[in-house]
Structure formats: structure tokens, C-alpha cells
PDB file of N, CA, C and O in Angstrom:
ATOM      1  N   UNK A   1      25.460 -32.148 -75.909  1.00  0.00           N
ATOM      2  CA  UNK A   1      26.500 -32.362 -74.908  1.00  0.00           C
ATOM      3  C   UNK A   1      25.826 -32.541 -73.545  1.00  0.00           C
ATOM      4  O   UNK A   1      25.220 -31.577 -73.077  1.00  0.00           O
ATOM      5  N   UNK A   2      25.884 -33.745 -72.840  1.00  0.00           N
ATOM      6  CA  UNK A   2      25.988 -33.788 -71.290  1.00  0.00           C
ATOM      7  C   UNK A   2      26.177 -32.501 -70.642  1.00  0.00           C
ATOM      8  O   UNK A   2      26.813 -31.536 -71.066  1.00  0.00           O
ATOM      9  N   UNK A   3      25.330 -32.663 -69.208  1.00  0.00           N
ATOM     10  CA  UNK A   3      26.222 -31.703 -68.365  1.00  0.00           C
ATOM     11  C   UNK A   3      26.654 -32.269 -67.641  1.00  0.00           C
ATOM     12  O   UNK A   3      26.266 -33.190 -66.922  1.00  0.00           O
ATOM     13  N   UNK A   4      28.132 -31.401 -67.851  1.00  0.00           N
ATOM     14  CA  UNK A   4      29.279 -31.837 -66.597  1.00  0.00           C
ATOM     15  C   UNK A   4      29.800 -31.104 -65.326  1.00  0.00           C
ATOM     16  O   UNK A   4      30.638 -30.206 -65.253  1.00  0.00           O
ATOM     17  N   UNK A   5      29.043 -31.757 -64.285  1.00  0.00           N
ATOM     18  CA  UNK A   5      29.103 -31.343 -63.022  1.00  0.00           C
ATOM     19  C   UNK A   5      30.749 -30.241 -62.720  1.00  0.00           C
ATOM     20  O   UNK A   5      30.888 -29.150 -62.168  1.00  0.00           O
ATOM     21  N   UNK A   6      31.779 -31.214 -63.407  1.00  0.00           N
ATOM     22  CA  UNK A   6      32.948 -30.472 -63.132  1.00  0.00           C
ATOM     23  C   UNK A   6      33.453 -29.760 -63.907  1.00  0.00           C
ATOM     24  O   UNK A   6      34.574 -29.310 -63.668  1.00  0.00           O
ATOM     25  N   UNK A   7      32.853 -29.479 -64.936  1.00  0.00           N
ATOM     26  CA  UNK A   7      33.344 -28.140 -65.360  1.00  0.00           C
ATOM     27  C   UNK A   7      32.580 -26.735 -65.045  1.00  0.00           C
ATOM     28  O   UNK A   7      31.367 -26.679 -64.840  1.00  0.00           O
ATOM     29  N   UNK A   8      33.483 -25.565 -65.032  1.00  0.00           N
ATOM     30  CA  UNK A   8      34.284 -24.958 -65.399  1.00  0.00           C
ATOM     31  C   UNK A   8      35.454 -25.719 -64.347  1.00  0.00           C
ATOM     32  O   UNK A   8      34.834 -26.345 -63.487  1.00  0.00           O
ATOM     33  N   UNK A   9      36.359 -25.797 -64.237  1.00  0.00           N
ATOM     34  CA  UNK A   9      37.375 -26.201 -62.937  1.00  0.00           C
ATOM     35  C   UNK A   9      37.501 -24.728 -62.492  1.00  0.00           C
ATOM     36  O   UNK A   9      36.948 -23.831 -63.128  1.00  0.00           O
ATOM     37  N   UNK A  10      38.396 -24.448 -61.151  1.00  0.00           N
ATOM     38  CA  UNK A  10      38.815 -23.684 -60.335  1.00  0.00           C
ATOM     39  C   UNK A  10      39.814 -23.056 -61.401  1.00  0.00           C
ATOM     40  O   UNK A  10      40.651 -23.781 -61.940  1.00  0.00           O
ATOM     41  N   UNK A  11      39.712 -21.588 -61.726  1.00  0.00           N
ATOM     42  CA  UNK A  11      41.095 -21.203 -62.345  1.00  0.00           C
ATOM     43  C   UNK A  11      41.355 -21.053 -63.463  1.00  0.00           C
ATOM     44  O   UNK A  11      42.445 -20.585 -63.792  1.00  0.00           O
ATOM     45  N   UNK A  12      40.232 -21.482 -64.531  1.00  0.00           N
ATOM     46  CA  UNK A  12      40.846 -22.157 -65.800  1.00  0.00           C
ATOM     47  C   UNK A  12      39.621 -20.639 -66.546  1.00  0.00           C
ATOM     48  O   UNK A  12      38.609 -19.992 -66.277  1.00  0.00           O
ATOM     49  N   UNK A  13      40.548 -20.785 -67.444  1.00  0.00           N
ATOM     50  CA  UNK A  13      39.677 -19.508 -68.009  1.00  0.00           C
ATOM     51  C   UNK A  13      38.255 -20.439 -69.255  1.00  0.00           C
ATOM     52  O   UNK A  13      38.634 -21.335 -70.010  1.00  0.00           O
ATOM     53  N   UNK A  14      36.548 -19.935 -69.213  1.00  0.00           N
ATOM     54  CA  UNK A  14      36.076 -20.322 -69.743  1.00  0.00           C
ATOM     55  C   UNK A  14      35.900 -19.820 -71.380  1.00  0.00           C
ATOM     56  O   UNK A  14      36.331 -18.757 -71.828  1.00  0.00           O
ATOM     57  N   UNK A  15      35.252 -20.729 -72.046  1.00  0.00           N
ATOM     58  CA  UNK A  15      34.951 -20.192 -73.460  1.00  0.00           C
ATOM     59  C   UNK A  15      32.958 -20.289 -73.548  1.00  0.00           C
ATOM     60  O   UNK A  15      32.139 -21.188 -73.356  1.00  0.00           O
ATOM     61  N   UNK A  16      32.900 -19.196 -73.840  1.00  0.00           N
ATOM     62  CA  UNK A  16      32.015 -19.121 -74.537  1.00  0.00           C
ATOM     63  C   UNK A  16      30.749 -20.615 -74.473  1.00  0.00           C
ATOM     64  O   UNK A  16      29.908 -20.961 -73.643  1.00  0.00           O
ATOM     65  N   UNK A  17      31.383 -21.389 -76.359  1.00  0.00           N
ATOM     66  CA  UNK A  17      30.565 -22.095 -76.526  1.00  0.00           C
ATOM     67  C   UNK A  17      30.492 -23.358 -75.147  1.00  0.00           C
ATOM     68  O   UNK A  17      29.329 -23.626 -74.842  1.00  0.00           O
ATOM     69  N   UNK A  18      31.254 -23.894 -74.572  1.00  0.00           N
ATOM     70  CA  UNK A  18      31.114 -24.812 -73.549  1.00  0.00           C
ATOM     71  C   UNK A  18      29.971 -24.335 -72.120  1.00  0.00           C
ATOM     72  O   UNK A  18      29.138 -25.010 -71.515  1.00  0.00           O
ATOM     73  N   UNK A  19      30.480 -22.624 -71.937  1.00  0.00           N
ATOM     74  CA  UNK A  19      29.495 -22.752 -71.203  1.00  0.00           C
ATOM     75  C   UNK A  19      28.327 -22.290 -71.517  1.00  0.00           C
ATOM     76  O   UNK A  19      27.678 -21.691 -70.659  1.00  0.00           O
ATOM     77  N   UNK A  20      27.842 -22.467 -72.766  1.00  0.00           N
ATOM     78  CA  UNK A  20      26.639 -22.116 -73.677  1.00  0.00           C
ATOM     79  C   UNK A  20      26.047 -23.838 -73.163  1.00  0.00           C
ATOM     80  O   UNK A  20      25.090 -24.298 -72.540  1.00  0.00           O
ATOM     81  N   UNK A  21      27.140 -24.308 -73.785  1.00  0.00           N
ATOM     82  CA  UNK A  21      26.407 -26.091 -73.926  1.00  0.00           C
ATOM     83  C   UNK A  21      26.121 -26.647 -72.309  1.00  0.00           C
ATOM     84  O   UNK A  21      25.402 -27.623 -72.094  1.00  0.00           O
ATOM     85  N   UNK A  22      26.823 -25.839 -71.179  1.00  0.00           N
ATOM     86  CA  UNK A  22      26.375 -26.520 -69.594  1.00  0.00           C
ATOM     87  C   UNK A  22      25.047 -25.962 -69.199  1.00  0.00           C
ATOM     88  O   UNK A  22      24.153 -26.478 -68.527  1.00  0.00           O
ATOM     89  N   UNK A  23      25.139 -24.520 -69.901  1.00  0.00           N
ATOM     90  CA  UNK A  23      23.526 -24.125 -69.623  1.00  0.00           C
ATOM     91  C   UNK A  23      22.726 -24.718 -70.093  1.00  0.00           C
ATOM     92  O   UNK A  23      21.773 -25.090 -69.409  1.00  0.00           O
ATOM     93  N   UNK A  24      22.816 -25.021 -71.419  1.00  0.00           N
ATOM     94  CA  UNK A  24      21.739 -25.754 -72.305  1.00  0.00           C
ATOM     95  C   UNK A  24      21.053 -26.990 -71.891  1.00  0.00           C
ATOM     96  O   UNK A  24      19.874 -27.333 -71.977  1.00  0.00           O
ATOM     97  N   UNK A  25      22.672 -27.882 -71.161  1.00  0.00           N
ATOM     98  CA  UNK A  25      22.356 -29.328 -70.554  1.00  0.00           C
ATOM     99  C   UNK A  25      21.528 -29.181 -69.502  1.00  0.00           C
ATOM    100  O   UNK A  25      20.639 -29.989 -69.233  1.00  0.00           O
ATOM    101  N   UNK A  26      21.809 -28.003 -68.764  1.00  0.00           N
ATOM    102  CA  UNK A  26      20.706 -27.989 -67.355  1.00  0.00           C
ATOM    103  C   UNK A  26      19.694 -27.656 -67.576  1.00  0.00           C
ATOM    104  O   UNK A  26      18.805 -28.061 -66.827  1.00  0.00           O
ATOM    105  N   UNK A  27      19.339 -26.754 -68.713  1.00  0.00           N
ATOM    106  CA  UNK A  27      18.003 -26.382 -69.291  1.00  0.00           C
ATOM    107  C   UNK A  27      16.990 -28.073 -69.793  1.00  0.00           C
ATOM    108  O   UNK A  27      15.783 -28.178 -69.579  1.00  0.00           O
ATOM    109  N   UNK A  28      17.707 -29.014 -70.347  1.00  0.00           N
ATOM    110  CA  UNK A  28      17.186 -29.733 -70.936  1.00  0.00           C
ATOM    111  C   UNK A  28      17.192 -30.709 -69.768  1.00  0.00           C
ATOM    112  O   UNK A  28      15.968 -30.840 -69.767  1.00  0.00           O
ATOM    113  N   UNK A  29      17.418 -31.163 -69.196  1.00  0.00           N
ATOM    114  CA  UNK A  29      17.340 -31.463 -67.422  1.00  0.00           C
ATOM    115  C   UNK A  29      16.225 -31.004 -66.673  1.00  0.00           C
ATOM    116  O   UNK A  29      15.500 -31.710 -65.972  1.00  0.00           O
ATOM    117  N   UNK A  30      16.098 -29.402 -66.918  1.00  0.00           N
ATOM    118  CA  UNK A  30      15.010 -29.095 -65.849  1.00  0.00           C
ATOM    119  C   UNK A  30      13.967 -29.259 -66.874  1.00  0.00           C
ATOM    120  O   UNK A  30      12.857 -29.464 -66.384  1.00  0.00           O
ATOM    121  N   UNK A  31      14.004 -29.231 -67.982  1.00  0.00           N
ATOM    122  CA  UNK A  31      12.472 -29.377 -68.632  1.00  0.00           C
ATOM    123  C   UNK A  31      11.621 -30.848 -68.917  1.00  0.00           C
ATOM    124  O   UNK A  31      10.437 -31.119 -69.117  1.00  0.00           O
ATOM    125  N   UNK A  32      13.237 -31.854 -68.794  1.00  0.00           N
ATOM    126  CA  UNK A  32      12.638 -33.552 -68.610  1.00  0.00           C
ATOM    127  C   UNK A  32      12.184 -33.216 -67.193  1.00  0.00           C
ATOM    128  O   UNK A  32      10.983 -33.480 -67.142  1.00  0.00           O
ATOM    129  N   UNK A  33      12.617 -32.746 -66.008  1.00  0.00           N
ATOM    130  CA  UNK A  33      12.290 -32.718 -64.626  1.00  0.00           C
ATOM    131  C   UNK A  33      11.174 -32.408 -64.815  1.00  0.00           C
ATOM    132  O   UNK A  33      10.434 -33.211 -64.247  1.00  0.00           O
ATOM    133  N   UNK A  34      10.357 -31.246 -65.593  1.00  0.00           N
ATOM    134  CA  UNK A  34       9.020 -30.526 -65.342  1.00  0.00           C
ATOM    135  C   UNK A  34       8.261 -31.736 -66.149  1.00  0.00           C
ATOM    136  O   UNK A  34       7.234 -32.030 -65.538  1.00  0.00           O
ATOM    137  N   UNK A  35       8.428 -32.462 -67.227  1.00  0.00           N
ATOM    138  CA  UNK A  35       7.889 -33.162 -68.040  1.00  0.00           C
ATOM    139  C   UNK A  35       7.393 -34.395 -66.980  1.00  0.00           C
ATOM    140  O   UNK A  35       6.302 -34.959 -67.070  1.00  0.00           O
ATOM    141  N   UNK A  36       8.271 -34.647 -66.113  1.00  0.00           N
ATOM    142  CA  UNK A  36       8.046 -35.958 -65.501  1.00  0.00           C
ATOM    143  C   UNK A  36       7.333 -35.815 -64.382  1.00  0.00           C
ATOM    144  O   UNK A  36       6.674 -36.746 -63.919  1.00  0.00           O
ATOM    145  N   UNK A  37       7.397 -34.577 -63.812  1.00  0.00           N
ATOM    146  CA  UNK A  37       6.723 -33.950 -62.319  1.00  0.00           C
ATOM    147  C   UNK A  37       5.238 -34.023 -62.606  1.00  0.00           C
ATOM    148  O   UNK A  37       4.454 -34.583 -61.841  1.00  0.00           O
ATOM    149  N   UNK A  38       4.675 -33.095 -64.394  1.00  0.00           N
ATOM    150  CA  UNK A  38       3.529 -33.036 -64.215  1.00  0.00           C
ATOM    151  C   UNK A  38       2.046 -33.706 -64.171  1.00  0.00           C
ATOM    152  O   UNK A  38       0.935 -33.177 -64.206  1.00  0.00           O
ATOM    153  N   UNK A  39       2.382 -34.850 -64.095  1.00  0.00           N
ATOM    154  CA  UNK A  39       0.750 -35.615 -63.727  1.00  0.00           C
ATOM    155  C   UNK A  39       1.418 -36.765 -62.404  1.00  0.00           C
ATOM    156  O   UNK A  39       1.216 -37.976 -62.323  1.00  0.00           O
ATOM    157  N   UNK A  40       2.174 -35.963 -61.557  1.00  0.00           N
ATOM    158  CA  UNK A  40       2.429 -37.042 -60.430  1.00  0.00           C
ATOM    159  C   UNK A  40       1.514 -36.426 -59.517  1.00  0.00           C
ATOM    160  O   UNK A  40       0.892 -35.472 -59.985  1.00  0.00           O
ATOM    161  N   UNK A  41       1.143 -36.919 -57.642  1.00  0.00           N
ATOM    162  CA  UNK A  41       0.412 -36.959 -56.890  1.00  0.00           C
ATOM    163  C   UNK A  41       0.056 -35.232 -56.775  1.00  0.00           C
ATOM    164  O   UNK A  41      -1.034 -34.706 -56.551  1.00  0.00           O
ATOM    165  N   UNK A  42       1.380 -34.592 -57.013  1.00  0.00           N
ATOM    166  CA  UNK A  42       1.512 -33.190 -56.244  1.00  0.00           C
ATOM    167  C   UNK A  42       0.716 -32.420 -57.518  1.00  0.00           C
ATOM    168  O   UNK A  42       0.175 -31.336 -57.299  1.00  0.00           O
ATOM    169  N   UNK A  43       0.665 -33.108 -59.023  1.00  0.00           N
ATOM    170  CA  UNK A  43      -0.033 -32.527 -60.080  1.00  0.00           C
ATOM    171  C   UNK A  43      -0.669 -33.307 -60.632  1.00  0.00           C
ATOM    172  O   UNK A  43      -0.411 -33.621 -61.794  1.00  0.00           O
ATOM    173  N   UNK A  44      -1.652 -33.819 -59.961  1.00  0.00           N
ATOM    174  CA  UNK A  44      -2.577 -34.838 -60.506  1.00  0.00           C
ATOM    175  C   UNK A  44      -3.726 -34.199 -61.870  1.00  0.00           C
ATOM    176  O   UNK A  44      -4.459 -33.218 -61.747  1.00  0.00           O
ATOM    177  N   UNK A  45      -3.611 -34.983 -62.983  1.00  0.00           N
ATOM    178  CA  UNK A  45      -4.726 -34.350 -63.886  1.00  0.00           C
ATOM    179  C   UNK A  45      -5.663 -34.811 -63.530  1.00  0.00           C
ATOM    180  O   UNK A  45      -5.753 -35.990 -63.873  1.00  0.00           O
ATOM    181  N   UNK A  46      -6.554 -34.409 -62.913  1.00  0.00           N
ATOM    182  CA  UNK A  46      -7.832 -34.774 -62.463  1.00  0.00           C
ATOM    183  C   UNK A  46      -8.691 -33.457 -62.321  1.00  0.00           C
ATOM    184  O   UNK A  46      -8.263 -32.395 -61.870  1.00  0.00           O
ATOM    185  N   UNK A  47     -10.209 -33.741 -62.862  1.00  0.00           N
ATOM    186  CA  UNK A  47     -10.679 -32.224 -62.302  1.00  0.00           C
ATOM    187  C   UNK A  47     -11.689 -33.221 -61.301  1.00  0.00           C
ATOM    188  O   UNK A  47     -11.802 -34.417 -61.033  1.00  0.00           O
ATOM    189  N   UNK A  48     -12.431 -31.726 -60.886  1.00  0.00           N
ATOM    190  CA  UNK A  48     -13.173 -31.406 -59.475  1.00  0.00           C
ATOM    191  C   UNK A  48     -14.010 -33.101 -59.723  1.00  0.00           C
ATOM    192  O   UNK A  48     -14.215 -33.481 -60.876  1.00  0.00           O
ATOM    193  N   UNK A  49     -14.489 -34.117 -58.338  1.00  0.00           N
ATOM    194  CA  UNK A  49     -15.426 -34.816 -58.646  1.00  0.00           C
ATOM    195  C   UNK A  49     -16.518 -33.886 -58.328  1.00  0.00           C
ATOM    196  O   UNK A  49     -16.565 -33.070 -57.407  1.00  0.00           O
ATOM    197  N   UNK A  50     -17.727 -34.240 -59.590  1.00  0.00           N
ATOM    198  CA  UNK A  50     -18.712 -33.219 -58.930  1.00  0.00           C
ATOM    199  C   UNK A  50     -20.548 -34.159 -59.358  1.00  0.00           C
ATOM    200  O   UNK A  50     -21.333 -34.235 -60.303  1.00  0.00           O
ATOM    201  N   UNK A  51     -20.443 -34.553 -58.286  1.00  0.00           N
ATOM    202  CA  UNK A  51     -21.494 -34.964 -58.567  1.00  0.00           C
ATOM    203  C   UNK A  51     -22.974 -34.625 -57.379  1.00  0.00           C
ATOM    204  O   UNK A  51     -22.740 -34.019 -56.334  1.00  0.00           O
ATOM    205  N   UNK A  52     -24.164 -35.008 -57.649  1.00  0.00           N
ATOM    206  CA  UNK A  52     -25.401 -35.390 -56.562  1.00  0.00           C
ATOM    207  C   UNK A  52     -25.481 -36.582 -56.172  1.00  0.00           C
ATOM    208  O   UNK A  52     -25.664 -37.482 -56.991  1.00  0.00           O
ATOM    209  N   UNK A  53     -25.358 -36.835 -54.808  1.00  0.00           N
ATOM    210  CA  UNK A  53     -25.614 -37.573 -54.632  1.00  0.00           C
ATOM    211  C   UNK A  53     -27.364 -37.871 -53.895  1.00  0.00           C
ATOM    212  O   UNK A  53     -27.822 -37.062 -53.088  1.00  0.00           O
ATOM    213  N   UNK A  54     -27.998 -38.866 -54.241  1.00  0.00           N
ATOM    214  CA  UNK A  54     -29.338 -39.250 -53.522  1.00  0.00           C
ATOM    215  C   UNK A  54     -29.725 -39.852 -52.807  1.00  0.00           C
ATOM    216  O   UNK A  54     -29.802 -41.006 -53.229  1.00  0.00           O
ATOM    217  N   UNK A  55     -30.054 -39.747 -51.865  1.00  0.00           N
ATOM    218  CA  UNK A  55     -30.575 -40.480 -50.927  1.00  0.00           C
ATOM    219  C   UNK A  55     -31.400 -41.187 -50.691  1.00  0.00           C
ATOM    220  O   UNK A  55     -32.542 -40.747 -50.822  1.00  0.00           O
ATOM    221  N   UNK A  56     -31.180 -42.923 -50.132  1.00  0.00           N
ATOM    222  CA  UNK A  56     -29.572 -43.284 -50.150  1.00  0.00           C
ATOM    223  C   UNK A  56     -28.777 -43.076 -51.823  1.00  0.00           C
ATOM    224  O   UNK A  56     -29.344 -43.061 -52.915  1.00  0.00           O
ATOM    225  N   UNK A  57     -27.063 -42.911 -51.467  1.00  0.00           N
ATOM    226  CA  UNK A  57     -26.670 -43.067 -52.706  1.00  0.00           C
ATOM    227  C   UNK A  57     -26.848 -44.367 -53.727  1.00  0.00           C
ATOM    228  O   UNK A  57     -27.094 -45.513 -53.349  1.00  0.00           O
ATOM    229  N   UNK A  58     -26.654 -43.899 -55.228  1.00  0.00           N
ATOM    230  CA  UNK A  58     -27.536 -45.217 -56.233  1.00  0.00           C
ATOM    231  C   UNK A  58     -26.094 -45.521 -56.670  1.00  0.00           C
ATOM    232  O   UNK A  58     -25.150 -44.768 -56.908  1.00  0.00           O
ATOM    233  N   UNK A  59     -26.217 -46.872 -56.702  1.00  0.00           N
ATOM    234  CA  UNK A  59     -25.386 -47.714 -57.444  1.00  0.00           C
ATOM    235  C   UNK A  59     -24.059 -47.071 -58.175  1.00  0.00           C
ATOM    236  O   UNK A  59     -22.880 -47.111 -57.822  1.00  0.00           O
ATOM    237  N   UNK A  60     -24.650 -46.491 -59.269  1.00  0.00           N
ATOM    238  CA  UNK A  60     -24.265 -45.946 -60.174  1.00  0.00           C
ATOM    239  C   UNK A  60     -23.207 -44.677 -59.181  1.00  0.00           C
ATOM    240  O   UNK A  60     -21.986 -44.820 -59.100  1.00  0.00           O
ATOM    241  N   UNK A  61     -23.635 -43.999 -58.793  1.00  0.00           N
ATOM    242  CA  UNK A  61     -22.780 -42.464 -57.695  1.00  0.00           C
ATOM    243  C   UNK A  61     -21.685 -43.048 -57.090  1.00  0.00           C
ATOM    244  O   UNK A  61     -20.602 -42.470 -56.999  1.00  0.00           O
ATOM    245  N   UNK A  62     -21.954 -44.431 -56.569  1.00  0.00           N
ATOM    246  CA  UNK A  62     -20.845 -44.920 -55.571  1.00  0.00           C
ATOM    247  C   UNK A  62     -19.884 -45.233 -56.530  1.00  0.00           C
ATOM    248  O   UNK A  62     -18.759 -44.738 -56.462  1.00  0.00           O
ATOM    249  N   UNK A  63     -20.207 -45.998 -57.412  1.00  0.00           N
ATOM    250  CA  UNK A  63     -19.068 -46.434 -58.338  1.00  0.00           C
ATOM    251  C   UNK A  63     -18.253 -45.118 -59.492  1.00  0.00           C
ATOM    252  O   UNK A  63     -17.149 -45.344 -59.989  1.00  0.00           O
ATOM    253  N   UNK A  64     -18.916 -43.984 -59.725  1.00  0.00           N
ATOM    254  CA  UNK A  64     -18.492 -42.673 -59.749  1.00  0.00           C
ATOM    255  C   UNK A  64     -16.986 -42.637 -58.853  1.00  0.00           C
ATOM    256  O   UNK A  64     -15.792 -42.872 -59.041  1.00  0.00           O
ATOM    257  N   UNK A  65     -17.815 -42.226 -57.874  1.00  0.00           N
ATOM    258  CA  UNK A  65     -16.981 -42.036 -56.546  1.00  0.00           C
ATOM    259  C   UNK A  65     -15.782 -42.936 -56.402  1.00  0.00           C
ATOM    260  O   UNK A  65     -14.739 -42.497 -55.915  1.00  0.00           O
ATOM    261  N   UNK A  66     -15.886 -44.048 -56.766  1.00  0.00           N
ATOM    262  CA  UNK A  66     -14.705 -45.013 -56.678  1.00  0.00           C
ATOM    263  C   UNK A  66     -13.855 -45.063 -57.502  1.00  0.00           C
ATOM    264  O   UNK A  66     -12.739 -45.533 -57.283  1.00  0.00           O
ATOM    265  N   UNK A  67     -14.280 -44.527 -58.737  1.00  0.00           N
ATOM    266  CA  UNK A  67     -13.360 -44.624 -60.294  1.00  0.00           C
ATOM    267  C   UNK A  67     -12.680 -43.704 -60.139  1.00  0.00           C
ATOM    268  O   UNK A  67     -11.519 -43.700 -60.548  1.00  0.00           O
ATOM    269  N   UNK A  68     -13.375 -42.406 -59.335  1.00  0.00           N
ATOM    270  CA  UNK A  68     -12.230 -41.186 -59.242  1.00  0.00           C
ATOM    271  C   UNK A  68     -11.290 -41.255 -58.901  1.00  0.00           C
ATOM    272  O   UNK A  68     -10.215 -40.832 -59.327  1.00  0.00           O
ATOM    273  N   UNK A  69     -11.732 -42.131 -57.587  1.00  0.00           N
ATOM    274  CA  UNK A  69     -10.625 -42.552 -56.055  1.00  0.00           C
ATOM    275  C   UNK A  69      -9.857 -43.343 -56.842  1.00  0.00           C
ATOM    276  O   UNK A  69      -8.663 -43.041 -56.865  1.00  0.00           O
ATOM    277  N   UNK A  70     -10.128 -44.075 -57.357  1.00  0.00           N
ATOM    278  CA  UNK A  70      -9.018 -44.943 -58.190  1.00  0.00           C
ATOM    279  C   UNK A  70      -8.259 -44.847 -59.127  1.00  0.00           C
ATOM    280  O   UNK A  70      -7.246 -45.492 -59.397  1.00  0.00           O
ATOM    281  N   UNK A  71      -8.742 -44.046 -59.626  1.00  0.00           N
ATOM    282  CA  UNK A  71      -7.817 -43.128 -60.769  1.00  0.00           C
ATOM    283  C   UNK A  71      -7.052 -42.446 -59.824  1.00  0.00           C
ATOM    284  O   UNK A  71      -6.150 -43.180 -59.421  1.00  0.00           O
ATOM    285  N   UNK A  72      -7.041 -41.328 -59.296  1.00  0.00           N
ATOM    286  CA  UNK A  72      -6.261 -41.010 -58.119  1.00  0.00           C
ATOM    287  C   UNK A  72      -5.238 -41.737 -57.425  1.00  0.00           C
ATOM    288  O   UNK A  72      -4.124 -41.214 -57.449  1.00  0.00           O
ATOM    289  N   UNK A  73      -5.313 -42.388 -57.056  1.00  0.00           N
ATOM    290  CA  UNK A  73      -4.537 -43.633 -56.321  1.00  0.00           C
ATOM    291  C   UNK A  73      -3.800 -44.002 -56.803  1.00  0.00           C
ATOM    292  O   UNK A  73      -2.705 -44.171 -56.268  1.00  0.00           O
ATOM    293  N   UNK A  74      -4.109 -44.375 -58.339  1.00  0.00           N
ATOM    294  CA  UNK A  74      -3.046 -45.077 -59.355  1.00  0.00           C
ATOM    295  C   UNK A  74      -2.233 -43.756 -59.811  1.00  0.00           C
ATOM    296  O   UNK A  74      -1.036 -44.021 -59.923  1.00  0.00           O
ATOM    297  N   UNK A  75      -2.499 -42.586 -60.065  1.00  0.00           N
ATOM    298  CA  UNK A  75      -1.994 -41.752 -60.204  1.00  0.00           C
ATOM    299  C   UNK A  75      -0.766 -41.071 -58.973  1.00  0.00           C
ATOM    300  O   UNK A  75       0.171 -40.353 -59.320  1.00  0.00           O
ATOM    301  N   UNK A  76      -1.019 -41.459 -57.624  1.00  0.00           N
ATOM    302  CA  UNK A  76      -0.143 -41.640 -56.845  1.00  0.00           C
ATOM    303  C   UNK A  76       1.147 -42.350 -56.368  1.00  0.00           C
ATOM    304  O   UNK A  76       2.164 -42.036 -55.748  1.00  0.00           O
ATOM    305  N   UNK A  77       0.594 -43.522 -56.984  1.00  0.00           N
ATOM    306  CA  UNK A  77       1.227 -44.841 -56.869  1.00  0.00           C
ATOM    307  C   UNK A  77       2.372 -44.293 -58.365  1.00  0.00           C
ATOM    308  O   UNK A  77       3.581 -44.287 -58.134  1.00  0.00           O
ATOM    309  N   UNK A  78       2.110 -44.068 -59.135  1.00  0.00           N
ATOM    310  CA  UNK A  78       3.257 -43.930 -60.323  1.00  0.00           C
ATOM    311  C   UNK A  78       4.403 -43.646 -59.655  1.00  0.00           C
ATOM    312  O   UNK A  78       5.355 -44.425 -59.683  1.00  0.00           O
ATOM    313  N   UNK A  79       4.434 -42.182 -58.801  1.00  0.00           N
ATOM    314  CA  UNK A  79       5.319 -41.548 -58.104  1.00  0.00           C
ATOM    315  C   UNK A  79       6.623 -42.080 -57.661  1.00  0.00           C
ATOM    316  O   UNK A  79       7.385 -41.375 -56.998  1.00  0.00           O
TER     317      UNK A  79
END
């Protein structure tokens, strides 16, 4: 069952199973909400970049560095 914003109405006496099923709908609401929140900007799956860099940096470090950033970015951009 949907949840429906307007029920219970003002007045009306409730039952049980209906407002079993409005909790349930908001439960299944907030858990698509958490499902969809978690790999956006604010929860990016990304771990630490961790690298050495040498001096000057090599080829290879910069483009490291950029794949992260870019993964990142695109991971922002979903949002």
C-alpha cells in the first residue's frame, strides 16, 4: 500500500491494520531515501588518495591524482 499523505483524517477513528500499512509506506520511503543518498557527493565511496609523490611528480602520480579527481567529480555530478 502507498502512503497516503491524508490519512488518518481529522476525527475519524483509526484501525489498526491501515495505520500499520502508513508506517510501513514511510518506512519503505525512508529506506529507498537512504538507498539513493548513499554514494552521492555528501557519501562519496571513495577511500583516502594516498600516494608519494617525487620530485618532480612522474607521469604516472599525476594521472593517479586525476582519476581520483575524476571519479569524484562524476560522483558529484550524479547528484
Amino acid at each position: 500500500m502507498p502512503y497516503d499523505p491524508t490519512y488518518p483524517a481529522d476525527g475519524i477513528l483509526i484501525r489498526a491494520v491501515e495505520m500499520r500499512n502508513q508506517l510501513n509506506a514511510l518506512n519503505d520511503r525512508l529506506t529507498a531515501l537512504e538507498a539513493a543518498l548513499a554514494n552521492t557527493a555528501l557519501n562519496p565511496n571513495l577511500s583516502q588518495l594516498s600516494i608519494a609523490l617525487s620530485e618532480p611528480p612522474a607521469r604516472a602520480e599525476v594521472q593517479q591524482m586525476l582519476d581520483f579527481l575524476n571519479t569524484l567529480l562524476n560522483q558529484i555530478t550524479r547528484v
